[in-house]
C-alpha positions as CSV (number, residue, x, y, z in Angstrom):
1,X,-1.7,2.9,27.1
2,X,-2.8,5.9,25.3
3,X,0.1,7.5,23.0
4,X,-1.3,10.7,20.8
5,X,0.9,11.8,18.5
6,X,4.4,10.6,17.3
7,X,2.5,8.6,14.1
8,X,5.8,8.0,12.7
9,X,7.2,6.1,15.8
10,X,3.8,4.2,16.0
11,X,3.6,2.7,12.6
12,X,7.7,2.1,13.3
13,X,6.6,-0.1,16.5
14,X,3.6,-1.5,14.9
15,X,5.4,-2.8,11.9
16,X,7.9,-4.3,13.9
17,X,10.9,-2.1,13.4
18,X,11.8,-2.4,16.9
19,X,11.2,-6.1,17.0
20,X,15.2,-6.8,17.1
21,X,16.4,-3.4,18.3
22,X,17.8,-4.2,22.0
23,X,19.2,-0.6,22.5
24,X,17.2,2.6,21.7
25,X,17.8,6.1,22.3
26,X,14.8,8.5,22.3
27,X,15.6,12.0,21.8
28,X,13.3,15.2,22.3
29,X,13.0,18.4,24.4
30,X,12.0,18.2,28.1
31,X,8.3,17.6,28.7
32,X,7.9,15.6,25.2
33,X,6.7,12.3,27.1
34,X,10.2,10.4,26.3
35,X,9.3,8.5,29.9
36,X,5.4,7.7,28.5
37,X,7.1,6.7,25.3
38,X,10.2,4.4,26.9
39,X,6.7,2.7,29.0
40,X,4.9,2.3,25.5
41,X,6.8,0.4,24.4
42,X,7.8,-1.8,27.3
43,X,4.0,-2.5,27.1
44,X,3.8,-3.4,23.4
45,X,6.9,-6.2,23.4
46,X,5.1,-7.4,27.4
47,X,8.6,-6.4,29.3
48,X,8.4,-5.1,32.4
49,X,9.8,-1.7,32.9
50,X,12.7,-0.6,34.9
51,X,14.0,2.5,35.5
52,X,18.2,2.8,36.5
53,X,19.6,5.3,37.7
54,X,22.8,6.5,36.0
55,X,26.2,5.4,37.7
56,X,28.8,3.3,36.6
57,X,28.5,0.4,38.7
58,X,24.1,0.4,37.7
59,X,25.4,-0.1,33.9
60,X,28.6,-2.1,35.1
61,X,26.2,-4.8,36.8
62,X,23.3,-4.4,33.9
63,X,24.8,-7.7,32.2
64,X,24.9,-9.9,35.9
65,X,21.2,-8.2,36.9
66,X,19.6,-9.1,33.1
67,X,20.9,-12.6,33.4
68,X,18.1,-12.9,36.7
69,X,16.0,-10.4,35.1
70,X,15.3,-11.2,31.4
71,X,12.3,-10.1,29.2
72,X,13.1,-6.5,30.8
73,X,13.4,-2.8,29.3
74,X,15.4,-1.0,31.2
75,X,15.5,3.0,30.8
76,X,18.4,5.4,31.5
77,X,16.6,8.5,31.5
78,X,18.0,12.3,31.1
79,X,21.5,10.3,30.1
80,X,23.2,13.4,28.9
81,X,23.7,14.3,32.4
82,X,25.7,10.8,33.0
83,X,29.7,10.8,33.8
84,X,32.1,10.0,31.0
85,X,32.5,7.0,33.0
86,X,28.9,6.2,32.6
87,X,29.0,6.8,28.6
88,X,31.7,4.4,28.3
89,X,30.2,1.8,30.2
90,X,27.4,2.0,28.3
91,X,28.8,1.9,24.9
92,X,30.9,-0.9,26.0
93,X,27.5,-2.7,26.7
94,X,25.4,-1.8,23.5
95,X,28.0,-3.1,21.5
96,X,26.5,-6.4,22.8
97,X,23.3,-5.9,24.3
98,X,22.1,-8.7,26.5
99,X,19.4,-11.5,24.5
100,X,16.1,-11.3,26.2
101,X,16.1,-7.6,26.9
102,X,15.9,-3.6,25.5
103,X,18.0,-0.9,26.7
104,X,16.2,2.6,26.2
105,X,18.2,5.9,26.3
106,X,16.0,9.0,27.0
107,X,17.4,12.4,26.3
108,X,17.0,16.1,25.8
109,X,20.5,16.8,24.4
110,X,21.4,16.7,21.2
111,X,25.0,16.3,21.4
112,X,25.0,12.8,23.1
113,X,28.2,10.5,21.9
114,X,28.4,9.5,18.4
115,X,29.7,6.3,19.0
116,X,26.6,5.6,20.6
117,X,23.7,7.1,18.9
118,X,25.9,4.7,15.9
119,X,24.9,1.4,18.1
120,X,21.2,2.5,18.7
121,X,18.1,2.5,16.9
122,X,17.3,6.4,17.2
123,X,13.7,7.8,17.9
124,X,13.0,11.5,17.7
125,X,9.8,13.0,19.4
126,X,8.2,14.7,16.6
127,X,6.1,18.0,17.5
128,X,2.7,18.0,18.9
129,X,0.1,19.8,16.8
130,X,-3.0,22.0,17.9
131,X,-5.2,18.9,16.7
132,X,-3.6,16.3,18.6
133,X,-3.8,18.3,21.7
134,X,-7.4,19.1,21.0
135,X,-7.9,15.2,20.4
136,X,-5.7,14.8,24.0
137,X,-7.5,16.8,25.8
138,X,-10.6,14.6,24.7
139,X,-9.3,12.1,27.0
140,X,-7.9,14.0,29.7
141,X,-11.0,16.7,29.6
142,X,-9.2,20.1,30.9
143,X,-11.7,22.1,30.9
144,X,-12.3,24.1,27.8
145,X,-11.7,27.4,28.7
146,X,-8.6,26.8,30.3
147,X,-7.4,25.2,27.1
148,X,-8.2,28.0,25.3
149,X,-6.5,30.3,27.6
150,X,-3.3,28.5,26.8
151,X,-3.6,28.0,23.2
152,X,-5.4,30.7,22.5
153,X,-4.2,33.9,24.6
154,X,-0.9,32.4,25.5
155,X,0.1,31.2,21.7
156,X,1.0,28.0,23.4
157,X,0.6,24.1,21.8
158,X,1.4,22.4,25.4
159,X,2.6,18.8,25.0
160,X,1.0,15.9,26.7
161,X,2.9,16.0,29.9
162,X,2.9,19.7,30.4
163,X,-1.2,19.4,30.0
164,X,-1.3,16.8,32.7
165,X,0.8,19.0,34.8
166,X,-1.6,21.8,34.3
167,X,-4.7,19.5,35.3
168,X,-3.7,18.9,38.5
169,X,-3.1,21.9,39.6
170,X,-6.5,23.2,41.4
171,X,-5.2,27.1,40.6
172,X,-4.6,26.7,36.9
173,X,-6.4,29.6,36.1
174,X,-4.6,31.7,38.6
175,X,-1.5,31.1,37.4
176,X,-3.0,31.6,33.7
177,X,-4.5,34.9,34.2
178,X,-1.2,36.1,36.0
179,X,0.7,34.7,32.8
180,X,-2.0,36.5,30.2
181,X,-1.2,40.0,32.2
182,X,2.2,40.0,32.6
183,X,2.4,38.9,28.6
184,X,0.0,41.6,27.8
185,X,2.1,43.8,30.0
186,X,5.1,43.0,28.1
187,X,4.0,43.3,24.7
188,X,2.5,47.1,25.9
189,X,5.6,48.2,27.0
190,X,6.1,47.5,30.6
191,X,5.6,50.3,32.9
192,X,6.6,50.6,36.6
193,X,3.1,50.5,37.7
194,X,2.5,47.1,36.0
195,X,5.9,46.2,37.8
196,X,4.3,46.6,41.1
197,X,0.9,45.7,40.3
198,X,2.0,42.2,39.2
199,X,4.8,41.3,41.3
200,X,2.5,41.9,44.1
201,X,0.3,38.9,43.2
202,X,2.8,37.0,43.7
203,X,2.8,33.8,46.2
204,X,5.6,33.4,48.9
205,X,6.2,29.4,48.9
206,X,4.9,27.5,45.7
207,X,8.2,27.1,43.8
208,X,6.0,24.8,41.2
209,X,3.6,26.9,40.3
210,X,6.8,29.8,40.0
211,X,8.5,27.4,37.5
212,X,5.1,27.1,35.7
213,X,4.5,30.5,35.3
214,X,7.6,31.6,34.3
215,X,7.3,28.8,31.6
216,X,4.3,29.4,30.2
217,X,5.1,33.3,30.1
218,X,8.3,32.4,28.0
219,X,6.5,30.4,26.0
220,X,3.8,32.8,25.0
221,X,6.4,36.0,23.8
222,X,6.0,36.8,20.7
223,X,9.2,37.2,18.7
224,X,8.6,40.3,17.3
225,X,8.7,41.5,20.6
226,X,10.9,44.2,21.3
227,X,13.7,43.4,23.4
228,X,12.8,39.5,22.5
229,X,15.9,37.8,23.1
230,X,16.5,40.0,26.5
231,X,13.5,39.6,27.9
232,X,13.7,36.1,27.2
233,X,17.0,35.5,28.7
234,X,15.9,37.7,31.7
235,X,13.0,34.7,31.9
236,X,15.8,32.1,31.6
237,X,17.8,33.6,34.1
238,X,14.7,34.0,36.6
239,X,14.4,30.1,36.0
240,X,18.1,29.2,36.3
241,X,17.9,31.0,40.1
242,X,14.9,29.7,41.3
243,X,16.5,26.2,40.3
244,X,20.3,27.0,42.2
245,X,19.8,29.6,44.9
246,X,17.6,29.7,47.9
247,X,14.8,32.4,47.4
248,X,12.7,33.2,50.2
249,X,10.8,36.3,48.3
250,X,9.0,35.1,45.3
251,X,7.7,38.8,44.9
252,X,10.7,40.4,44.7
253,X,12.5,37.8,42.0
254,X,9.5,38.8,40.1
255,X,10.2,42.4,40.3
256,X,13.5,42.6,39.9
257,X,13.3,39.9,36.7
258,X,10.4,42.4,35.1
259,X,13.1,45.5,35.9
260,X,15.5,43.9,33.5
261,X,13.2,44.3,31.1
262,X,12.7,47.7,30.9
263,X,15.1,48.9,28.2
């Protein structure tokens, strides 16, 4: 596997830091490869990889299940949103992790118990630079220009994950140039016109490509915006309701999300 980036937690698996470490916990914002990194290093050590969902009676039964499946890394992903039940389970079973096997945590919180970050050998994703990116994108070969569009125009350094997102999508550069517009928009002072011009672009029933536009477009305000943090948490908002309520009218979330932002 091919793992660009995270240096620090390379030369800490390569020099055998993990070697007697049976319960980790990764810990990094969403989209940061945690998953890609939880399957490196199931791949290094030559455990097969298993992913658990996270109820009590999954962790409960970890110890009888391990005993049949050894040489086995088993990942709890996205563990902050476990019961309290599940947390205590868990802790109960790192304080004596099973021989033969690695427990992995994956996480974007950062206010996950105490008592168990205190029983785990922590890993946190480090940033991604421009350059490793650039030397990413070397394997995965999006094509230039739509690179630059994001780094470039959109002040964006995309992690791994979010750039193999991107490449699949066949109307990338729709969704970039909609993004570039309504930024530009924003940072000239948006104007009712613009408004109407951009929310009627809009697609009816591609809730994916929604969620991508709206993150890319939060990603690529400039703080010295005026307005910043509202038209931010109008963006946040937008993102919260396409996520919780059925929305039949992508064009008019649109609109009414770039009305907030006209102070």
């Amino acid at each position: 596997m091919y793992l660009e980036g995270q240096e620090e937690i390379k030369k800490l698996i390569d020099n055998g830091k993990l070697d007697n470490s049976n319960f980790i916990i990764i810990k990094g914002p969403r989209s940061y490869g945690k998953t890609y990194l939880t399957k490196y290093i199931a791949l290094h050590y030559g455990m097969n990889y298993i992913m658990l969902d996270n109820k009590v009676e999954t962790i409960r039964n970890l110890v009888d299940s391990s005993r049949n499946n050894n040489n086995c890394l088993y990942h709890f992903k996205d563990f902050e949103k476990s019961s309290a039940a599940a947390k205590a389970a868990l802790l109960k079973i790192a304080e004596e992790t099973p021989k033969g096997i690695k427990i992995v945590v994956t996480t974007s919180a950062y206010n996950l118990l105490n008592t168990l970050i205190s029983r785990a050998y922590l890993l946190n994703i480090e940033p991604y630079t421009k350059d490793n990116i650039i030397s990413f994108n070397n394997v995965l070969q999006l094509d230039n220009n739509l690179l630059s569009k994001i780094m470039d125009e959109l002040n964006m350094v995309p992690t791994p994950s979010l750039l193999y997102t991107y490449k699949q999508r066949e109307d990338l550069n729709e969704i970039l140039d909609l993004t570039i517009e309504t930024k530009n928009a924003i940072s000239n002072g948006l104007r009712l016109e613009d408004i109407s011009r951009i929310s009627n672009k809009f697609w009816k029933d591609d809730k994916e490509k929604l969620e991508i536009y709206l993150h890319l477009l939060k990603t690529s305000i400039n703080p010295t915006t005026p307005y910043y943090y509202v038209i931010i948490n109008t963006i946040e908002r937008t993102l919260y309701n396409l996520n919780t309520i059925a929305i039949s009218n992508y064009r008019q979330l649109i609109h009414n999300m770039l009305m907030e932002m006209i102070v």
